[in-house]
C-alpha positions as CSV (number, residue, x, y, z in Angstrom):
1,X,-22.4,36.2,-7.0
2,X,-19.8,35.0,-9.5
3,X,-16.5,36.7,-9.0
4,X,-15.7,39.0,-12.3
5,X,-11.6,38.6,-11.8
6,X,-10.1,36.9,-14.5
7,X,-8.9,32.8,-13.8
8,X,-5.3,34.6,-15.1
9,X,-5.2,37.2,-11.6
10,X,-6.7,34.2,-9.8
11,X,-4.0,32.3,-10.6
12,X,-1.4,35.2,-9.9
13,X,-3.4,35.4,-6.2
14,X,-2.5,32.1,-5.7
15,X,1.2,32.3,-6.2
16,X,1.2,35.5,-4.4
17,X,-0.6,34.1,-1.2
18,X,1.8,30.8,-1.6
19,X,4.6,33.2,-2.0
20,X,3.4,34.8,1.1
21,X,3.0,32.2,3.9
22,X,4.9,30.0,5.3
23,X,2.3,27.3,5.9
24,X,1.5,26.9,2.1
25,X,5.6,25.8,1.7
26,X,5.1,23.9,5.0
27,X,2.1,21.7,3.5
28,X,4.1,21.5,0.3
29,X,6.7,19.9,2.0
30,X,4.9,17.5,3.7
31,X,3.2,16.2,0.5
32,X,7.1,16.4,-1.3
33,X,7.7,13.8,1.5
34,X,5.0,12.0,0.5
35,X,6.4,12.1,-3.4
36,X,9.6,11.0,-1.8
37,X,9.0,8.0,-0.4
38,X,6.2,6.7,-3.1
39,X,8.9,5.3,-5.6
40,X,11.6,4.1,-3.1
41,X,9.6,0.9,-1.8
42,X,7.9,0.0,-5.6
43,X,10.8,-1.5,-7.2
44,X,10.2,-4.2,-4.7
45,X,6.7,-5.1,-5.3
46,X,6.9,-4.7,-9.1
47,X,10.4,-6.8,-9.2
48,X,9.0,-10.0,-9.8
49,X,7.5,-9.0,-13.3
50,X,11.1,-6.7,-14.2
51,X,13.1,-10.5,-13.1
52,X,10.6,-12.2,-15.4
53,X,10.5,-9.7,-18.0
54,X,13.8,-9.3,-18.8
55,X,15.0,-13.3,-17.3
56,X,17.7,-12.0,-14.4
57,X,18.7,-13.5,-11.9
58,X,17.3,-12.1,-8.2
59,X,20.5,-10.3,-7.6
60,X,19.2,-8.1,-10.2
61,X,17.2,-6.4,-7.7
62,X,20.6,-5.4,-5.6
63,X,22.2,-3.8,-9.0
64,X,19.4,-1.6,-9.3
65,X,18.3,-0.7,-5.9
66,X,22.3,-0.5,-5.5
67,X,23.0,2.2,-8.9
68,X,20.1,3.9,-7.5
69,X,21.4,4.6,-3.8
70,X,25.0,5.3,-4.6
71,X,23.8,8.2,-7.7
72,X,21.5,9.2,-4.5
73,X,24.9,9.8,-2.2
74,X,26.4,11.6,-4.8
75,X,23.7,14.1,-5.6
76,X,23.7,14.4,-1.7
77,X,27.1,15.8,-1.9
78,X,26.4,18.2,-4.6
79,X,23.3,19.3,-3.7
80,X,24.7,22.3,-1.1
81,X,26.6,23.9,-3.9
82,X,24.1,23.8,-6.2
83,X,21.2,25.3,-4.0
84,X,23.9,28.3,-3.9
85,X,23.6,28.7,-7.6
86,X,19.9,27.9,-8.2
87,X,18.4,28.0,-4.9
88,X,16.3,25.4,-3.3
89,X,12.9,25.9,-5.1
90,X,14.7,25.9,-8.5
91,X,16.6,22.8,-7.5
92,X,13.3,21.1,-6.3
93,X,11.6,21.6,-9.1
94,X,14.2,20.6,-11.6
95,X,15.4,17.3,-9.5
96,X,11.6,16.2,-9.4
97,X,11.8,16.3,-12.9
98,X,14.9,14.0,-13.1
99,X,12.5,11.6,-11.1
100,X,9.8,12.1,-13.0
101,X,12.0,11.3,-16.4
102,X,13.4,8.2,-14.7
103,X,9.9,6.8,-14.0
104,X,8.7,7.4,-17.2
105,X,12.0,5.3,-18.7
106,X,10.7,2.5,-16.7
107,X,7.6,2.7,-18.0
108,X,8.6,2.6,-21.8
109,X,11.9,2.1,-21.7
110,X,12.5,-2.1,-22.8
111,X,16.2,-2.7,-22.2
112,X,17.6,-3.8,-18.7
113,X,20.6,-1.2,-19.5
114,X,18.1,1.5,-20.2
115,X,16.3,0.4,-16.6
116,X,19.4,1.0,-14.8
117,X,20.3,4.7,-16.4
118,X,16.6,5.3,-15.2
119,X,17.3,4.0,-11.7
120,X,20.5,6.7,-11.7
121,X,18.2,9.4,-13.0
122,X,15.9,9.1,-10.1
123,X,18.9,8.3,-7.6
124,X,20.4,11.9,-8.4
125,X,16.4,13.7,-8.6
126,X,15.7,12.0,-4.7
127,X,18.8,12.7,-3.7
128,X,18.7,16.0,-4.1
129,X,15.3,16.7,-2.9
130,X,15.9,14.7,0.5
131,X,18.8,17.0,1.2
132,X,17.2,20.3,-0.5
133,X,14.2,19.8,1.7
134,X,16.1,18.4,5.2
135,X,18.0,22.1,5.1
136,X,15.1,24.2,4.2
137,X,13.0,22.1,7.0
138,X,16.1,22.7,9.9
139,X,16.2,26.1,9.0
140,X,12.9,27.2,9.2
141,X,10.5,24.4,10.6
142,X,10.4,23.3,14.2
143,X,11.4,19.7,15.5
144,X,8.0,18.0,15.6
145,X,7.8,19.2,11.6
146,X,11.0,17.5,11.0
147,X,9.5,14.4,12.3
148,X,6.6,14.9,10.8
149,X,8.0,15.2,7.8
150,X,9.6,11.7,8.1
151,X,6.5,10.3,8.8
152,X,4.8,11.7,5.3
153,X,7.8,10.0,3.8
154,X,7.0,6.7,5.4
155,X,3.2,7.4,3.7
156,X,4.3,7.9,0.4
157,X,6.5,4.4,0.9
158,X,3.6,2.9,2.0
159,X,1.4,4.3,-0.8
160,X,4.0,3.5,-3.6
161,X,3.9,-0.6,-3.2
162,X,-0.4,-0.3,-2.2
163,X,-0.3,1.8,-6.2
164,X,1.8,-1.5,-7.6
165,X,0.0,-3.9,-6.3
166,X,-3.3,-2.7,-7.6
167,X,-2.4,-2.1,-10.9
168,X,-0.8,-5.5,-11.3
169,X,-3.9,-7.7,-9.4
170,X,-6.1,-5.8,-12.0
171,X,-4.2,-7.3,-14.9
172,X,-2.1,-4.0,-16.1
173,X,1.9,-4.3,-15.9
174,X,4.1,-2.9,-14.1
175,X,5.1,-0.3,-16.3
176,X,1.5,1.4,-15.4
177,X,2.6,1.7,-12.2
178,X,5.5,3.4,-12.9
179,X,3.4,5.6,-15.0
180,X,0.7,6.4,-13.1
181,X,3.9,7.4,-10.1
182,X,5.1,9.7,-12.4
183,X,2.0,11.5,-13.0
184,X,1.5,12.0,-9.7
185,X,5.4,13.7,-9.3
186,X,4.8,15.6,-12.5
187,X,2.1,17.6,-10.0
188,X,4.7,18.0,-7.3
189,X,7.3,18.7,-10.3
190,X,4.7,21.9,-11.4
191,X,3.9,23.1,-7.6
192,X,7.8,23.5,-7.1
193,X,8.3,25.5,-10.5
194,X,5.4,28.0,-9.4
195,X,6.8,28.7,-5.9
196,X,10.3,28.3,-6.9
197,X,11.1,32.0,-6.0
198,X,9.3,31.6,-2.5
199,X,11.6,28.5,-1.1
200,X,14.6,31.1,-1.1
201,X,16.4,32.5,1.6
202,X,18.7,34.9,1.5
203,X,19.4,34.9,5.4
204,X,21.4,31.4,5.3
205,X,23.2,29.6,3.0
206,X,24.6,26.3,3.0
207,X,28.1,28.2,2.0
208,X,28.3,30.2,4.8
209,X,27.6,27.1,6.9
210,X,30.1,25.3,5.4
211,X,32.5,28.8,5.6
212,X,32.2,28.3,9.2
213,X,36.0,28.3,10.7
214,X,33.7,26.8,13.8
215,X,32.3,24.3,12.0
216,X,35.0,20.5,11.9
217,X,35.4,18.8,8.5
218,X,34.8,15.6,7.5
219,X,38.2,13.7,8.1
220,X,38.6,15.6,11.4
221,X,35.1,13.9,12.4
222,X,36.4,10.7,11.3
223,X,39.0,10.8,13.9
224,X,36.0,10.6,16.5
225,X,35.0,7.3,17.8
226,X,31.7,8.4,19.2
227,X,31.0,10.0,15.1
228,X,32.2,6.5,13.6
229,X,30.5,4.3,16.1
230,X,27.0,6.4,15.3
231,X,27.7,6.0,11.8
232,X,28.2,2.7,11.4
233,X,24.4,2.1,13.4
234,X,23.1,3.9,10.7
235,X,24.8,1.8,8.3
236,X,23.7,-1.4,9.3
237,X,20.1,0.0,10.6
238,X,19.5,1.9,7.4
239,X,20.9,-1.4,5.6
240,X,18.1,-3.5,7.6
241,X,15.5,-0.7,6.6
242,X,16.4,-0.8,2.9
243,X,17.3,-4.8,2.6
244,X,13.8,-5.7,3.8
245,X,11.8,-2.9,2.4
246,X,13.4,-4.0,-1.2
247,X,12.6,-7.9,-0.6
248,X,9.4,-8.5,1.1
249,X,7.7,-8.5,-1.5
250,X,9.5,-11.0,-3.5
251,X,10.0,-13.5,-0.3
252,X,6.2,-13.4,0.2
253,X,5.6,-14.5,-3.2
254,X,7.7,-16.5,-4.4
255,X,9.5,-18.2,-1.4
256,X,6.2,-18.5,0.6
257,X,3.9,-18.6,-2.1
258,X,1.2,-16.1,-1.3
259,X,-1.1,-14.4,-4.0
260,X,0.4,-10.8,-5.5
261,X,-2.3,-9.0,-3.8
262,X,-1.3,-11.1,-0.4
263,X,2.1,-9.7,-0.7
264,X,1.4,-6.4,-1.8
265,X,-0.9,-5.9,1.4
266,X,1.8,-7.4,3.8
267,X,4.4,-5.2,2.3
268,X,1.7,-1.7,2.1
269,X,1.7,-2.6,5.9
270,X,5.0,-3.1,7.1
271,X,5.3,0.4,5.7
272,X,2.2,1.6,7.2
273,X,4.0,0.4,10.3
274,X,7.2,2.3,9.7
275,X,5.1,5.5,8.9
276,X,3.2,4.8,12.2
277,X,6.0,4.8,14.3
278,X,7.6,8.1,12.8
279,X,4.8,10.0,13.9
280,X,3.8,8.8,17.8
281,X,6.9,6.7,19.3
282,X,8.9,10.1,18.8
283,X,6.3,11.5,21.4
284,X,7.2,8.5,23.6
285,X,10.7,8.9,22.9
286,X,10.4,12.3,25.0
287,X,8.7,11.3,27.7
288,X,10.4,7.5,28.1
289,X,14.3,9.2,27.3
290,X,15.9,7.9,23.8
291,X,18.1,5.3,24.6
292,X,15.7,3.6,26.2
293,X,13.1,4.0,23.2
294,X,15.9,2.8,21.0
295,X,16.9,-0.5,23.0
296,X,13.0,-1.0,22.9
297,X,13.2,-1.0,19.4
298,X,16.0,-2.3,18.1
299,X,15.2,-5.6,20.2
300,X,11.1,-5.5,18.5
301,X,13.7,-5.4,15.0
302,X,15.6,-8.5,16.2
303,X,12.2,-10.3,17.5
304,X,10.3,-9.2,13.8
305,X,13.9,-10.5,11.7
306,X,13.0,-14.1,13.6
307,X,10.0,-14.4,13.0
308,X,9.8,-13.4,9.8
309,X,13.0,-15.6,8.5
310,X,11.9,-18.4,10.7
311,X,8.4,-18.6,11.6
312,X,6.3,-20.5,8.9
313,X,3.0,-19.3,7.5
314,X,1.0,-17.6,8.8
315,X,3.0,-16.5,11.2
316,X,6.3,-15.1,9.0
317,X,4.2,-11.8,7.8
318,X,3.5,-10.8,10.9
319,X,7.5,-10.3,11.7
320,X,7.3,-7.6,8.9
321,X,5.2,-5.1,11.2
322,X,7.9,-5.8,14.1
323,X,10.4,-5.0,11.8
324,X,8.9,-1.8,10.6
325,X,7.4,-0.2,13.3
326,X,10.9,-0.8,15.7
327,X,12.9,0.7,12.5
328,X,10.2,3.8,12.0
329,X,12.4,6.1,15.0
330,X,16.1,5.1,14.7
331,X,17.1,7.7,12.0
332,X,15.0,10.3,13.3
333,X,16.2,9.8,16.8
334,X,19.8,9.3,16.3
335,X,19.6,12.1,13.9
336,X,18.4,15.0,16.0
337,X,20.7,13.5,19.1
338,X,23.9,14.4,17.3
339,X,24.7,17.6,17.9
340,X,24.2,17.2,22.1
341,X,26.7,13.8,21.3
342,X,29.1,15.2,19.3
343,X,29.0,18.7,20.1
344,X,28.3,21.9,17.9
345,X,31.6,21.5,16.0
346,X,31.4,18.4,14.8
347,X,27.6,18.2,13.7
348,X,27.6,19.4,10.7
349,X,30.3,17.0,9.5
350,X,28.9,14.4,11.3
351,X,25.6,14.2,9.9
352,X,26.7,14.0,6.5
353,X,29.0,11.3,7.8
354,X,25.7,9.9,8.9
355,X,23.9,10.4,6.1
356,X,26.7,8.5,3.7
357,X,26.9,5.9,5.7
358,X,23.2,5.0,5.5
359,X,23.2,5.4,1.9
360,X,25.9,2.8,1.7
361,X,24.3,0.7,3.7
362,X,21.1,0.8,2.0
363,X,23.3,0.8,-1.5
364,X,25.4,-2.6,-0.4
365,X,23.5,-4.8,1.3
366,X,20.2,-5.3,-0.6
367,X,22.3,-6.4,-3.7
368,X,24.1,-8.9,-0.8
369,X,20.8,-10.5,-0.2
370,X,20.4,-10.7,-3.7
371,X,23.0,-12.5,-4.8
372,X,23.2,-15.1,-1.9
373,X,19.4,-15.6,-3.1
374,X,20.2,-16.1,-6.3
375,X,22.4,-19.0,-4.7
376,X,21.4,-20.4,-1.9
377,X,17.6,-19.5,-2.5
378,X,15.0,-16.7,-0.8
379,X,15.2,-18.3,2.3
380,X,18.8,-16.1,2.7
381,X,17.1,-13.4,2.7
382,X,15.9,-13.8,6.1
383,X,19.1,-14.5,7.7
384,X,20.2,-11.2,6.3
385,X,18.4,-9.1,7.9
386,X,18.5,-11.2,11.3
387,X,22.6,-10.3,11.2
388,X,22.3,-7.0,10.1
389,X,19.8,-7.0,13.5
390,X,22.4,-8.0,15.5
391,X,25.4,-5.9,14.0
392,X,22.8,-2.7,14.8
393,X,22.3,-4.2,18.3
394,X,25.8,-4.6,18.2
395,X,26.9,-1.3,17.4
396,X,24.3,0.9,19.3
397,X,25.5,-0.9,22.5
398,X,29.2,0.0,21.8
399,X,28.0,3.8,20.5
400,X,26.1,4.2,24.7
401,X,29.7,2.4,26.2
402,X,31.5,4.7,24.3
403,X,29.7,7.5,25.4
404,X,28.6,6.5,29.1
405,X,32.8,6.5,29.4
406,X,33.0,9.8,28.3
407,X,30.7,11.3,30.6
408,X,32.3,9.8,33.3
């Protein structure tokens, strides 16, 4: 029997039930991860045709990855006060629409100036919905959700360059990739605006977190070595994550020659790899202890950076997997180790420490590779990432010295 109820009260069930249940937000988030991560890795794939397009030089590629991090750490900043005066399903919907904007700018917009206001634009949408998100998850979702969550970011960065590439092997440009992106948020954008009301929370707010007279700030977190020498693993790591993500692409075409769709699928997998690693070497991580999950990896990193700036074809792609999959647990794991490193006090200063550091990270050293490309050829590239290995060796095994004295 056909239901007599009108698609109008249908539609007012829906939001009702959404309203309602916890698991509708819960799934909601997991595919907003998804929407995360599906522009952050496309700028990449598609740069080739934007260098060509508009006849820049391959530092190019560090300007905008680089305008589009540092908007991202500022609307990170911003972000707590303004879930206070629009709360966070408000501020999610309206920051997807800032990405959505910015993706449609590259998709009509035909100016390189207008490309990097469009790269800001989605810099200060992301930002916000990474941090919106990351407090609504830690206050109301378990720690295997949290990591899940991660993962279904490391999806959607998979997804994004697999959407690029096949638009561009079937002859469109990359401006219908962008497009075709930003349809898909526009979806996410709507969801958001119908279950604004049910992402609030009335029971904790980022201002009284922040009221805390517990609770250390920033430049008294500064002053601890074991805060700085964490954050400055998350710099370089998150600067290795975001170097190579940006440039794969572009070294497997143009310095090693293989086909667009060749690269795209190399690049689609060192992501898959990433997203891989987010969801089952965190369950290893418990079981083999973290440090030693994290030495594990960071020296698979270093081994994947060789091979991949040293090994010739067809060998190099092959380093890109390493590369992901060792990188896939480092922020997680670090991240949700803070509080028992730095105690209760400090964590909530420290993990925005954290999280600013990364930012720069990923912000500055993607437009380094660039520009010693743009000098010294692709081939720099390479070597970039195979310091930026080290340095994150480097500075994790000073952060467990650091710390092994203290417990002492």
């Amino acid at each position: 029997m056909f239901s007599a109820t009108s698609p109008k009260k249908k539609l007012a069930g829906l939001i009702i039930e959404l309203k309602r249940a916890p698991l509708a937000l819960l799934v909601i988030a997991y595919a907003a991860f998804v929407s995360l991560g599906l522009p952050d890795a496309v700028n990449g794939v598609a740069w080739p045709s934007i260098r060509e397009h508009f006849g820049l030089p391959q530092a190019g590629l560090g300007l905008l990855v680089a305008v589009a991090a540092l908007f991202y750490m500022a609307s990170s900043f911003i972000t707590p006060r303004l879930m206070g005066h629009f709360g966070v399903g408000g501020l999610l919907a309206a920051s997807t629409g800032m990405v959505v904007a910015g993706l449609c700018g590259y998709g009509f917009f035909d100016s390189w100036i207008s490309f990097l206001f469009c790269a800001a634009c989605i810099g200060l949408g992301s930002g916000a919905i990474d941090t919106a998100l990351n407090h609504y998850a830690a206050m109301h979702f378990s720690m295997r959700h949290m990591s899940w969550l991660h993962g279904f970011y490391m999806v959607g960065a998979a997804s994004g360059p697999a959407i690029m590439t096949t638009v561009m092997v079937r002859g469109a440009t990359f401006r219908s990739g962008y497009l075709i992106i930003a349809f898909l948020l526009s979806a996410l954008m709507m969801t958001f605006f119908v279950t604004r009301r049910s992402w609030n929370d009335k029971s904790s707010t980022e201002e009284e977190v922040a009221a805390s007279p517990n609770n250390a700030g920033t430049w008294e977190a500064l002053h601890s070595p074991v805060v700085l020498w964490q954050a400055l693993v998350f710099l370089f790591a998150c600067a290795l994550e975001a170097t190579a993500g940006q440039w794969i692409f572009t070294v497997m075409k143009e310095h090693h020659h293989l086909s667009t769709a060749a690269a795209g699928q190399w690049t689609t997998a060192h992501w898959a790899m990433a997203a891989f690693g987010r969801f089952f070497l965190g369950a290893w991580a418990e079981r083999m202890g973290a440090v030693r999950v994290l030495r594990v990896c960071l020296l698979g990193v270093l081994a994947g950076t060789l091979i991949f700036a040293f090994a010739p074809l067809p060998y190099a792609p092959y380093g890109v997997l390493l590369i992901g999959l060792g990188l896939s647990v480092l922020y997680p794991l670090l991240m949700s180790h803070t509080p028992e490193r730095v105690g209760e006090r400090l964590a909530p200063a420290a993990v925005g420490i954290q999280v600013a550091f990364a930012v720069l990270g990923a912000a500055l050293f993607p437009a380094v590779a660039g520009l010693l490309a743009g000098h010294f050829g692709l081939g720099m590239v390479g070597l970039v990432i195979v310091g930026l290995a080290l340095v994150s060796i480097f500075t994790h095994e000073q952060l467990l010295k650091l710390l092994e004295r203290r417990s002492v």
